[in-house]
C-alpha positions in Angstrom: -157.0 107.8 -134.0 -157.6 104.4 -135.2 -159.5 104.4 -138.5 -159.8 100.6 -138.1 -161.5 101.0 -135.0 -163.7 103.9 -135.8 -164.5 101.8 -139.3 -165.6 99.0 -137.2 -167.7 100.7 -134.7 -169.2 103.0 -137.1 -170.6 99.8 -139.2 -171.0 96.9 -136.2 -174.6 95.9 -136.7 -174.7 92.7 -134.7 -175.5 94.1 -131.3 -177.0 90.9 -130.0 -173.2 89.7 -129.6 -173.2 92.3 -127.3 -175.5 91.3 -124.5 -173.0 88.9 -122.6 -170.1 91.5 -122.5 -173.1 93.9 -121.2 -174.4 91.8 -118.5 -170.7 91.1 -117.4 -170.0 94.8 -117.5 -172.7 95.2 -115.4 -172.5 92.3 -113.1 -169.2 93.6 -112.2 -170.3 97.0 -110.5 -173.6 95.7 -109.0 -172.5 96.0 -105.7 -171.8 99.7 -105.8 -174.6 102.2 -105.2 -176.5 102.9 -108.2 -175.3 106.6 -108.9 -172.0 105.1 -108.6 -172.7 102.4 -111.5 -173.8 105.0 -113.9 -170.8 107.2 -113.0 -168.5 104.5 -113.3 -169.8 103.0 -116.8 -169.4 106.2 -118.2 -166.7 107.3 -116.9 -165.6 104.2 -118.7 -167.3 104.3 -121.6 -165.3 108.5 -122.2 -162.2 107.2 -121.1 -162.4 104.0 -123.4 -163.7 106.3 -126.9 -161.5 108.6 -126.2 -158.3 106.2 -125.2 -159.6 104.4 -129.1 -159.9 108.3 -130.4 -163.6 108.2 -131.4 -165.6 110.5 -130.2 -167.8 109.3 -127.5 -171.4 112.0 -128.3 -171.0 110.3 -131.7 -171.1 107.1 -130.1 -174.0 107.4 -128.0 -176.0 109.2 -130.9 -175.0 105.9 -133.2 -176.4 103.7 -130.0 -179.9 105.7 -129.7 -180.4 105.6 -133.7 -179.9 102.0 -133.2 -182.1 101.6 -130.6 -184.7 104.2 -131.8 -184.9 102.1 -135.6 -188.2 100.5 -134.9 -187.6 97.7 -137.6 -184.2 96.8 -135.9 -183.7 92.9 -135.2 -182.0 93.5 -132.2 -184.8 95.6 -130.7 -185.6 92.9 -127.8 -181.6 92.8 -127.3 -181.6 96.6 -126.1 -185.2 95.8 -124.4 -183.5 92.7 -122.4 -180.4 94.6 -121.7 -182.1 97.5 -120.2 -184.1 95.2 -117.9 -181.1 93.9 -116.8 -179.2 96.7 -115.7 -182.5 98.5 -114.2 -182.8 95.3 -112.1 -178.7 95.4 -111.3 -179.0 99.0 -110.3 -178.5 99.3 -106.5 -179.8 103.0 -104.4 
């Protein structure tokens, strides 16, 4: 495991940096159907925590705290991002 890595993910707070890798994440798999796109992301998302050796349910649960903290500057960020990939989302 990489204690860099897990360090730096454990203590990233700037997730408004993240909104164009997000939207090109997404972007590339609009085109498949949208069970497919969630499937893929995470399927993605495991492979790349566990390739890194974090643990990917302690990612997620760091994620929804920082969506969930109702003071949190980045709170249209997740907002906008969500809208994005509802609207990307094909069935």
């Amino acid at each position: 495991m990489s204690t860099g890595l897990q360090d730096r993910v454990s203590w990233f707070q700037q997730v408004a940096e993240l909104r164009v890798p997000v939207v090109k994440i997404i972007s590339a798999i609009e085109e498949l159907p949208g069970h497919w796109q969630i499937l893929a992301a995470g399927l993605t998302f495991f492979v790349l925590c566990r390739g890194g050796g974090l643990d990917p349910h302690e990612i997620l649960q760091r994620i929804t705290r920082m969506e969930k903290d109702a003071d949190a500057p980045f709170a249209k960020t997740f907002k906008a991002m969500k809208e994005y990939a509802a609207n990307e989302l094909n069935d």
